[in-house]
Phi, psi and omega in degrees: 000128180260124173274117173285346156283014171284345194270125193305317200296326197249019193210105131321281221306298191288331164304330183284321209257001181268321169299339150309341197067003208272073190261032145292334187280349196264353158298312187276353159281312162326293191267010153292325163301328141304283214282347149295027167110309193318148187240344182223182138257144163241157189233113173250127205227033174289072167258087160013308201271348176225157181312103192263005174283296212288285228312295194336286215298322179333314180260350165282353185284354200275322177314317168313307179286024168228074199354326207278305180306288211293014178291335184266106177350176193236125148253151186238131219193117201207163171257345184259119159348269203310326185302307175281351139319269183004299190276300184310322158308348184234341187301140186272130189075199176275113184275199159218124149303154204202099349234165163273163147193163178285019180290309195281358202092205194256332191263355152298292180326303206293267162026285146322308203278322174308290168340290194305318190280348159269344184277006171100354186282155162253126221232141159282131196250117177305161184255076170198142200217122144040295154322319186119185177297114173319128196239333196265163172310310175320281185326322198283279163331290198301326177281313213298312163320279181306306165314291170326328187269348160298317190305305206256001167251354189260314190272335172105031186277126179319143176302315193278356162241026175248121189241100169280139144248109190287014200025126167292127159220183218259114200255166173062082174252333196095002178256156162309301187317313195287351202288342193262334195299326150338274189306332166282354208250300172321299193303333197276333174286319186281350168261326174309311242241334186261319168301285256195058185335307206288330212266155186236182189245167172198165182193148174266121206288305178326336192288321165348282169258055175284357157262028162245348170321110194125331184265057201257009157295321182268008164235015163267328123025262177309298163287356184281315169311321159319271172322334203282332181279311171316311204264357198254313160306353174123347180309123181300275246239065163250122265242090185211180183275054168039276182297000000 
């Protein structure tokens, strides 16, 4: 279990006191999600209105000092380069970046991908490519494929520290199409998991019922139903609420 409240993007609550400047407060939500359980935290500082270089490092420098948190890994999880530098510079032990993906091309990944493996980190590689987001099982394979044989024969990455995410994305949206985005996110976790034994998988679970938001008896629901099928195909990894 990854605890998501730490993300700027997915918890108002931590979002109000991290725009407040108030990061005692944004520690004691960190550790109620350890003692809910979270086995990693992930930490997103992506705002417009603030510095997301500083807030990243302030606060993973505060989380160090605080025994109860640093016992659990870091995912450290940004759409900006720099950010996720940032945080690799301050984090204690084996973090996760959050995320690599080929969207940018191939002589970026490596670049990037080179970085991580020196600071010591394990990286989630996103199912996105040149093309954009993987929606079908096919696709999904062909990045997960190629990035691997890039990771581990070219940048020199270990198998057990590369974490796909075949992406969770958001079903009964009201188009046809989406209908499926479960069952591909399950089937593509289960032939990776039949490839490329060693790598573990993760997804942000919440992304699922996002056409239910305010309703969360059905969308606790959902995911439970999701996850229980997602870990019985090989899912590691989920992006949740702890608690």
């Amino acid at each position: 279990m990854v605890g998501e409240r730490t993300n700027i993007t997915g918890s108002p609550r931590f979002a109000k006191r991290v725009r407040e400047g108030n990061l005692e407060a944004c520690v004691a939500i960190a550790r109620q999600q350890v003692e809910n359980g979270a086995n990693l935290i992930d930490v997103n500082m992506d705002e417009g209105l603030i510095d997301s270089v500083q807030m990243m490092t302030d606060f993973l420098n505060l989380l160090a000092g605080e025994p109860e948190i640093a016992k659990v890994p870091v995912m450290i999880d940004s759409s900006k380069w720099d950010v996720l530098e940032a945080g690799l510079k301050c984090i204690q032990g084996k973090g996760v970046v959050n995320s690599l993906s080929l969207k940018d091309g191939e002589e970026e990944f490596v670049r990037r991908a080179r970085l991580v493996k020196r600071y010591g980190a394990a990286a989630i590689v996103m199912a996105f490519d040149e093309k954009g987001q993987a929606v079908t099982v096919e696709h999904k394979l062909e990045i997960c494929r190629r990035a691997y044989k890039i990771l581990t024969e070219d940048v020199g990455f270990a198998p057990w520290d590369i974490i796909f995410d075949p992406n969770v994305l958001t079903v009964a949206t009201g188009i046809e199409e989406h209908n499926d985005y479960a069952n591909n996110f399950i089937e593509a976790t289960r032939q990776i998991k039949a490839e490329m034994p060693m790598v573990k998988i993760s997804g942000g679970i919440s992304n699922l019922s996002f056409s239910f938001r305010g309703n969360n008896v059905v969308r606790e629901a959902m995911h439970a139903a999701f996850l229980y099928h997602a870990i019985e195909a090989g899912l590691d990894m989920g992006i949740v609420n702890a608690g």
